[in-house]
Backbone bond lengths (Angstrom), bond angles and torsions (degrees), N, CA, C in turn:
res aa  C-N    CA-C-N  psi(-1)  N-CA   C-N-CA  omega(-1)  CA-C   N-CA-C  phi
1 X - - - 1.450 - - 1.527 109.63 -
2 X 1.282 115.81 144.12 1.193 128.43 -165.60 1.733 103.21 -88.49
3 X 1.211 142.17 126.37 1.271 144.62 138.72 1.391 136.32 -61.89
4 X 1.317 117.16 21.66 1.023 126.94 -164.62 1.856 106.99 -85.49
5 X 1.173 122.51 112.55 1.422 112.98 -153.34 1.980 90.26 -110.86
6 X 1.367 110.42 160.77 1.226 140.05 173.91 2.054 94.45 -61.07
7 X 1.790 97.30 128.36 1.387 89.00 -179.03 1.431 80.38 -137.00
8 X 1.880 115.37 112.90 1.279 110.43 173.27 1.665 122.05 -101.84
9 X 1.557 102.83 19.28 1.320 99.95 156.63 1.328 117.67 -93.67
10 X 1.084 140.45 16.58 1.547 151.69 158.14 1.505 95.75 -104.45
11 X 1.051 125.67 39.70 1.591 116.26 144.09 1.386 118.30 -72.40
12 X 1.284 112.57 154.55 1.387 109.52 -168.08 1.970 116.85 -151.36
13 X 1.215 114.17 67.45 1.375 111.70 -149.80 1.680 99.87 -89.39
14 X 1.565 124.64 17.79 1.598 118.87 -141.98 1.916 88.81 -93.90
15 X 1.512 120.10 -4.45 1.223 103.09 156.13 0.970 129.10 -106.68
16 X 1.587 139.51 28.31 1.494 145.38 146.83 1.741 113.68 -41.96
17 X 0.802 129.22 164.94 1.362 115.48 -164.17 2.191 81.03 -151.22
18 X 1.511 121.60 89.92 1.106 77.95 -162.42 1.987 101.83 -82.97
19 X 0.906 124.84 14.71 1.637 125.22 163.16 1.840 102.98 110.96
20 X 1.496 118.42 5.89 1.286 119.76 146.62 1.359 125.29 -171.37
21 X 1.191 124.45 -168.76 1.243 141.94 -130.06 1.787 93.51 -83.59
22 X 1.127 108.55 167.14 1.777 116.14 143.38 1.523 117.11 -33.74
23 X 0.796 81.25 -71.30 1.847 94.63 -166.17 1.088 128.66 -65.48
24 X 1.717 99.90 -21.48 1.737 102.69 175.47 1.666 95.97 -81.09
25 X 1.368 114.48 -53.06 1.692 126.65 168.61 1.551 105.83 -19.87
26 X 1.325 113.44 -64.96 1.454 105.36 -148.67 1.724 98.14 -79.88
27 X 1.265 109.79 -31.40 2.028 126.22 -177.90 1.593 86.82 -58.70
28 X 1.248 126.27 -44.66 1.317 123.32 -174.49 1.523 124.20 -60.34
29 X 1.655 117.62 -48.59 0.847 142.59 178.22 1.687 115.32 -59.56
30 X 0.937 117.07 -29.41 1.841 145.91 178.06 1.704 94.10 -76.15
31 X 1.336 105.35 -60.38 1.320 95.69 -174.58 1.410 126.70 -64.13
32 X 1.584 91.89 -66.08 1.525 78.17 171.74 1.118 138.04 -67.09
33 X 1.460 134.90 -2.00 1.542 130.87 150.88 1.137 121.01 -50.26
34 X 1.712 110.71 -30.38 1.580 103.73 -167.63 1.450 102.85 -89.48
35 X 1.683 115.07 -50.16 1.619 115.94 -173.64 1.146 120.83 -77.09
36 X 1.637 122.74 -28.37 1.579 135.11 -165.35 1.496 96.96 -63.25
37 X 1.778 91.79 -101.99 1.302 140.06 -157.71 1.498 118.23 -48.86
38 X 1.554 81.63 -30.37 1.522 109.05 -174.78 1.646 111.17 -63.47
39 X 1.524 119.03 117.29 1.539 121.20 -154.55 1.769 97.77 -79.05
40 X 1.470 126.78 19.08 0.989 138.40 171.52 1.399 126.34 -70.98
41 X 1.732 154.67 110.55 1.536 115.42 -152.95 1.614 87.69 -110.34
42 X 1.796 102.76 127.92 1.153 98.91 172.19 1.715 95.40 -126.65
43 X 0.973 103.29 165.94 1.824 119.20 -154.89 1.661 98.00 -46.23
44 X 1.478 110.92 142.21 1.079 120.32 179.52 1.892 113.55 -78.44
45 X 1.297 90.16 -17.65 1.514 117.69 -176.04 2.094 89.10 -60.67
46 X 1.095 83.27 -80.38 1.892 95.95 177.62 1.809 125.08 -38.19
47 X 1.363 102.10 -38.31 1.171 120.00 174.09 1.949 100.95 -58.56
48 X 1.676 95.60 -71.06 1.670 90.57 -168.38 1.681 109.96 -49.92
49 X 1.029 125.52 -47.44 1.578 119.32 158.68 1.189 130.89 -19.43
50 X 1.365 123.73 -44.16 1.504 118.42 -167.05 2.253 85.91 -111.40
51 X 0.705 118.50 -24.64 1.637 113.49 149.54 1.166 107.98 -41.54
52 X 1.209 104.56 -91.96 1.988 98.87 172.35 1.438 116.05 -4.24
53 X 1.317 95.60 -86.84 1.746 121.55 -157.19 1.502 105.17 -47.47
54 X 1.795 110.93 -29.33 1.575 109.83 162.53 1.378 122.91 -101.62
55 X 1.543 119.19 41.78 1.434 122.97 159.47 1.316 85.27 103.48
56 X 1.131 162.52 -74.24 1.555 149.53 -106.83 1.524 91.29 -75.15
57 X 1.404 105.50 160.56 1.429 121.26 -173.94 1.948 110.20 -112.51
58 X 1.037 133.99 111.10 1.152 110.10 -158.32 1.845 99.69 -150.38
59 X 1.568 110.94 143.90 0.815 137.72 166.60 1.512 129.02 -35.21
60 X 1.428 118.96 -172.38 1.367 142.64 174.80 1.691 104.23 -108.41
61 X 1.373 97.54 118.31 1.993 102.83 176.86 0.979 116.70 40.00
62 X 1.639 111.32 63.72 1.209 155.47 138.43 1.478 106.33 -39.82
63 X 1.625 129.80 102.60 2.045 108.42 171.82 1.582 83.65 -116.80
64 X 1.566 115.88 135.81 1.213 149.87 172.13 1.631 96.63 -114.85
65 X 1.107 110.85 112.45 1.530 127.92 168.18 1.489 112.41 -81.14
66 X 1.693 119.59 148.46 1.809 116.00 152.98 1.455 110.64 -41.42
67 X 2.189 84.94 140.42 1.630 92.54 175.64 0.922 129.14 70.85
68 X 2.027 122.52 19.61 1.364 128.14 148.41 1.685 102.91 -67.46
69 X 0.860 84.91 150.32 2.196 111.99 162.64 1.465 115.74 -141.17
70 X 1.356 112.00 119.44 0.930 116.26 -168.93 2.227 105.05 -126.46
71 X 1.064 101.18 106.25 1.303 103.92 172.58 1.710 120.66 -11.19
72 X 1.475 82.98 -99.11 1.618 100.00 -166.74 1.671 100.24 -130.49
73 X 1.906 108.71 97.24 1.448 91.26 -171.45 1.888 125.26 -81.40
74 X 1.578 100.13 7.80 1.572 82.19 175.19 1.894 108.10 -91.65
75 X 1.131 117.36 13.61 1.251 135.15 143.10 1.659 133.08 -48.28
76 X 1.278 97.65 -33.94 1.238 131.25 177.68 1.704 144.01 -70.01
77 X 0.989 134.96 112.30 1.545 108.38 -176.82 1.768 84.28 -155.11
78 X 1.767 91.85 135.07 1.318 102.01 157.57 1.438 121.61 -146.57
79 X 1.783 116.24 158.32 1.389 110.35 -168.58 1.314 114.81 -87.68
80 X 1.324 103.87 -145.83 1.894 112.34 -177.51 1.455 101.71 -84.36
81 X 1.632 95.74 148.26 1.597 100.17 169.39 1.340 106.36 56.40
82 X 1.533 117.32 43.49 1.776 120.01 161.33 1.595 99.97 -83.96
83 X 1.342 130.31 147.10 1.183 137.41 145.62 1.729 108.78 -111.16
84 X 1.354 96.50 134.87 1.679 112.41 170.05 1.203 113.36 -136.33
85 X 1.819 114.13 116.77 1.498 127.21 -143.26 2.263 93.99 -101.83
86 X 1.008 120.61 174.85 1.179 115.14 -169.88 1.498 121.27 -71.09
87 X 1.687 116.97 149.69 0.981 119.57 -154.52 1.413 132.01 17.07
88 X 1.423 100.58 57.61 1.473 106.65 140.02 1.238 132.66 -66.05
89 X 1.451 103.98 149.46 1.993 97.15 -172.12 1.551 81.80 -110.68
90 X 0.910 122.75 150.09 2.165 155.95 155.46 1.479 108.48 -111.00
91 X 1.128 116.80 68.83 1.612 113.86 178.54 1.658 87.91 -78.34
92 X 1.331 115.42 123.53 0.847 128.16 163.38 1.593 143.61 -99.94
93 X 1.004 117.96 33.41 1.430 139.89 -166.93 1.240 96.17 -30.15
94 X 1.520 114.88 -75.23 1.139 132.70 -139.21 1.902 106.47 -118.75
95 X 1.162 147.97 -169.05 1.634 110.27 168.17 1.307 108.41 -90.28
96 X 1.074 110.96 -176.37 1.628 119.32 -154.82 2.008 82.02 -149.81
97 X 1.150 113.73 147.05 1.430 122.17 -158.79 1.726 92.14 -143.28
98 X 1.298 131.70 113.45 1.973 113.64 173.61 1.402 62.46 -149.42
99 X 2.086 95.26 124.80 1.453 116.81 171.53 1.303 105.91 -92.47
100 X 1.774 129.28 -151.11 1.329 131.59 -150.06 1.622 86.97 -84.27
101 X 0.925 92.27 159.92 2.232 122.12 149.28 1.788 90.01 71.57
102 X 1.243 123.74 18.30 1.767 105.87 171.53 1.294 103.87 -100.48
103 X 1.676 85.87 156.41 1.748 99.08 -179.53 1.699 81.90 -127.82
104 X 1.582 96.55 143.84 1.472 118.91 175.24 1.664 95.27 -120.35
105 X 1.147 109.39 100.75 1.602 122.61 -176.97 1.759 122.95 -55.17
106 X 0.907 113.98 -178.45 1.667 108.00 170.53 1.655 122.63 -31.96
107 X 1.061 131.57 170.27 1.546 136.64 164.57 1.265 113.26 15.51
108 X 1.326 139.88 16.25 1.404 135.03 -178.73 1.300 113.01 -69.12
109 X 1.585 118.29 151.98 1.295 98.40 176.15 1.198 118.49 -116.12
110 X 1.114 148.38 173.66 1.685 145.41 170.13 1.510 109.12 -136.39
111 X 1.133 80.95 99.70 2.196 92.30 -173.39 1.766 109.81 -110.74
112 X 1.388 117.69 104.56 1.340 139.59 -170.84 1.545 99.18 -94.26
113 X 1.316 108.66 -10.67 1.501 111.34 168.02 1.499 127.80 -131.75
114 X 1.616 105.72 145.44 1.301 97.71 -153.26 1.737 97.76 -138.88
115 X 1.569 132.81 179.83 1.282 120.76 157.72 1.343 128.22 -123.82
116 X 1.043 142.17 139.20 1.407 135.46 -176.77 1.638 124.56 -75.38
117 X 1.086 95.61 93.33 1.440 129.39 179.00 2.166 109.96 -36.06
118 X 1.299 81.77 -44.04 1.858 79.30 -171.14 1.463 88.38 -102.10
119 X 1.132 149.26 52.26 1.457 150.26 161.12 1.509 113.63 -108.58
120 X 1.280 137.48 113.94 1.780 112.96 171.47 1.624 130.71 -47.64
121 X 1.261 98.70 -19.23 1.443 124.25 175.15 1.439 127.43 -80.59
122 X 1.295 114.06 -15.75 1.402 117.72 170.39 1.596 95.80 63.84
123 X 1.070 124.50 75.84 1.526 126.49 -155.69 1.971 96.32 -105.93
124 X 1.362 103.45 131.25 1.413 94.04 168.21 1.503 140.64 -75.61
125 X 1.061 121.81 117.26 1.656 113.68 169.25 1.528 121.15 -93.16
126 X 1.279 100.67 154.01 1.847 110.20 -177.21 1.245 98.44 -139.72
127 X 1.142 118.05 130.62 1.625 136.21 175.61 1.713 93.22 -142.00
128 X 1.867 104.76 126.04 1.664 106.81 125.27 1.074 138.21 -8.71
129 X 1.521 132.47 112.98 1.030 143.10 156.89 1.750 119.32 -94.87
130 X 1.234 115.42 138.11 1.304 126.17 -160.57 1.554 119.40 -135.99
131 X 1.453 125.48 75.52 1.111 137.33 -178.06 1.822 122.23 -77.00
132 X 1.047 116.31 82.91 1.413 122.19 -160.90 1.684 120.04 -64.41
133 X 1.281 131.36 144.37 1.675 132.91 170.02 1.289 102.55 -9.54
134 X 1.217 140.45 127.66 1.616 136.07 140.85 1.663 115.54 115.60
135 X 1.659 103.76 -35.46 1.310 117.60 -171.80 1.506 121.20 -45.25
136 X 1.578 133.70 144.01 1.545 133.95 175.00 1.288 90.22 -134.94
137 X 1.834 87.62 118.39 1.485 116.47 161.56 1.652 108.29 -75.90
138 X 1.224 130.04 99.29 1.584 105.47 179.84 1.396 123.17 -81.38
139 X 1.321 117.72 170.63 1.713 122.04 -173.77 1.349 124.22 -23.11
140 X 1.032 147.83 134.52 1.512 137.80 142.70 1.520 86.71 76.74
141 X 1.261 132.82 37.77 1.855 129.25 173.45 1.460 99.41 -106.55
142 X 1.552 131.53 154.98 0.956 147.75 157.98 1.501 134.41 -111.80
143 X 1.337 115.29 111.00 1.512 115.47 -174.31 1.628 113.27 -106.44
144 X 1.112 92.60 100.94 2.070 103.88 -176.90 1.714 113.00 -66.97
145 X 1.309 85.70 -178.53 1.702 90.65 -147.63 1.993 80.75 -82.79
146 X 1.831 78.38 166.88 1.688 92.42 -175.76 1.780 110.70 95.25
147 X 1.360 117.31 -35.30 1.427 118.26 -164.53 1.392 127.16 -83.50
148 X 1.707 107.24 142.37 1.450 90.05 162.21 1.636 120.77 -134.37
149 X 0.580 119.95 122.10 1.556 133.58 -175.30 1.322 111.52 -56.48
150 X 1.178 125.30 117.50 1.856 120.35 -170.90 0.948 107.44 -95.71
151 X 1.098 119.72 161.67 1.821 146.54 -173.70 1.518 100.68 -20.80
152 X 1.121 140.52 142.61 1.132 161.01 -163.67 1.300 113.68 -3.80
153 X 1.609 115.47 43.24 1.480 112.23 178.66 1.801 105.43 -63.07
154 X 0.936 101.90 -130.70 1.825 122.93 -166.83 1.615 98.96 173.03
155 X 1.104 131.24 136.97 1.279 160.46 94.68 1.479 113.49 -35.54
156 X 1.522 135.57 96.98 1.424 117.02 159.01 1.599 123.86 -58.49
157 X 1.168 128.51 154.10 1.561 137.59 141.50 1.409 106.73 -1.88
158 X 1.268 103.83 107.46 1.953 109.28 158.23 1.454 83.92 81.50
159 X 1.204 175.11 65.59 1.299 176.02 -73.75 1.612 113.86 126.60
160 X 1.613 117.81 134.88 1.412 104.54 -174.82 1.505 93.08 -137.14
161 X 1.190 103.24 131.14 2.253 106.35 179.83 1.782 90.92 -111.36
162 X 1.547 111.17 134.32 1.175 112.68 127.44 1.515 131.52 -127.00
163 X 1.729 89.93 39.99 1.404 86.67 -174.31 1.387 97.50 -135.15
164 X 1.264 118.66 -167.42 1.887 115.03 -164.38 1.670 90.97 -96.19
165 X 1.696 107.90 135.66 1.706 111.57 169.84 1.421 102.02 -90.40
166 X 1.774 110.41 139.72 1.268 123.20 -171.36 2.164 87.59 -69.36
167 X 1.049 103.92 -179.50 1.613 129.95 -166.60 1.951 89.18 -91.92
168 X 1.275 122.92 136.08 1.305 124.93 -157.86 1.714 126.24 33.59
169 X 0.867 108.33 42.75 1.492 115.84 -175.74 1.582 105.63 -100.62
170 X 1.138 119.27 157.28 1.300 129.58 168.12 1.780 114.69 -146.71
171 X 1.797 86.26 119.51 1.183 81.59 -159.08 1.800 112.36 -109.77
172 X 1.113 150.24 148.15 1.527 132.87 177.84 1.764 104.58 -124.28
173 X 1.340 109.80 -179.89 1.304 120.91 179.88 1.443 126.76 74.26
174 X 1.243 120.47 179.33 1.791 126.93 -173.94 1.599 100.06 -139.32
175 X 1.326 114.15 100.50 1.252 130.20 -16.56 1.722 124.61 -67.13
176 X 1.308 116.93 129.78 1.348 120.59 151.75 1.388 117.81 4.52
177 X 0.892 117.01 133.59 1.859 139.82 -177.95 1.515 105.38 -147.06
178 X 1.280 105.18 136.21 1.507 111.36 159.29 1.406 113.04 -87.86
179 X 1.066 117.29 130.80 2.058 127.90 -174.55 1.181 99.67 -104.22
180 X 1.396 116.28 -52.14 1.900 111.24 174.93 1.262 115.11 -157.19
181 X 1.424 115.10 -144.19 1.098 113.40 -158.62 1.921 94.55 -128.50
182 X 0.936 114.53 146.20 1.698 107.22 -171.77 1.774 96.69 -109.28
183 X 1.087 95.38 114.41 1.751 119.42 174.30 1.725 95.71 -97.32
184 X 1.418 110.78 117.58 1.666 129.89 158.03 1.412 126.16 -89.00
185 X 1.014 141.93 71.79 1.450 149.03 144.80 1.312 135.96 23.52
C-alpha cells in the first residue's frame, strides 16, 4: 500500500484560465450577490440583461427564480423556454450549455468543476457540461462535471450523474440509475 498522502499546500490552480479579467470577476461577483442569490425576486426579464452584459448567451422566456448563483456567466449559454427553479448553483468553471424547453428544478447543482482525487495536489478539473432539449434536472439533483444529459432525459429528486444520461432516460439514485424510459403523451 502506497502512503502517499494528499498535500493541499501544493495546490496549484494558477493555470485555470477562468475566461476573464479581475474586474469583470469582481463587477460580477457584486452582481450576482445582489440580483442572483439574493432570496429577493426581481424580474427575470432584468436578470437575463445583466447575463448578457457578462457574456452569457441566452434565450427567449428565460424564468430565473430567487437564489440562483451562477459562477461565471460568460461560461454560460441557455436556450428558449429554460426554467431555473430556486437556488440553483451553475458552477461554471468550464461552459455549461442547457438548450430549449429544460427546467433545472430547485437546489440542483451543476458543477463543471471538479478535483482530482488520486493527485497529491488536489489538482483541478473542468469539463463541459451539456444539458440537452427537453431534459429535467429534478430538485436537490446533482450533475457533475464532464456530463451531458440527452434529450429529454430526467434526473429524479436528490439524484447525482457522473455519467452521460441516455436521450429519454430517467434516471434516480446516487449513483444515478436509469429506471425507464420516459414516454411523452
Amino acid at each position: 500500500m502506497d502512503n502517499t498522502k494528499v498535500n493541499l499546500s501544493k495546490y496549484d490552480n494558477s493555470t485555470y484560465n477562468p475566461g476573464a479579467g479581475i474586474v469583470t470577476r469582481t463587477a460580477w461577483f457584486f452582481i450576482n450577490a445582489i440580483f442572483f442569490i439574493n432570496p429577493l425576486q426581481f424580474s427575470s426579464s432584468v436578470k437575463v440583461i445583466l447575463l448578457g452584459l457578462f457574456g452569457a448567451t441566452i434565450g427567449k422566456n428565460v424564468v430565473l427564480k430567487p437564489g440562483v448563483n451562477i459562477k461565471y456567466p460568460w461560461n454560460l449559454r441557455l436556450g428558449d423556454n429554460v426554467w431555473i427553479g430556486e437556488s440553483v448553483w451553475i458552477d461554471s468553471l468550464a461552459k455549461v450549455e442547457i438548450e430549449n424547453n429544460v427546467c433545472i428544478s430547485q437546489g440542483a447543482l451543476i458543477l463543471s468543476g471538479n478535483h482530482n482525487y488520486k493527485k497529491k495536489d488536489f489538482s483541478l478539473i473542468v469539463e463541459e457540461i451539456r444539458i440537452k432539449e427537453g431534459a429535467w434536472i429534478g430538485a436537490k439533483s446533482v450533475v457533475c462535471t464532464g456530463v451531458t444529459c440527452g434529450s429529454h432525459s430526467i434526473l429524479t429528486v436528490g439524484s447525482v450523474t457522473s455519467k452521460n444520461l441516455e436521450p429519454y432516460g430517467i434516471y434516480q439514485g446516487n449513483p444515478a440509475k436509469k429506471t425507464r424510459d420516459r414516454i411523452i403523451e
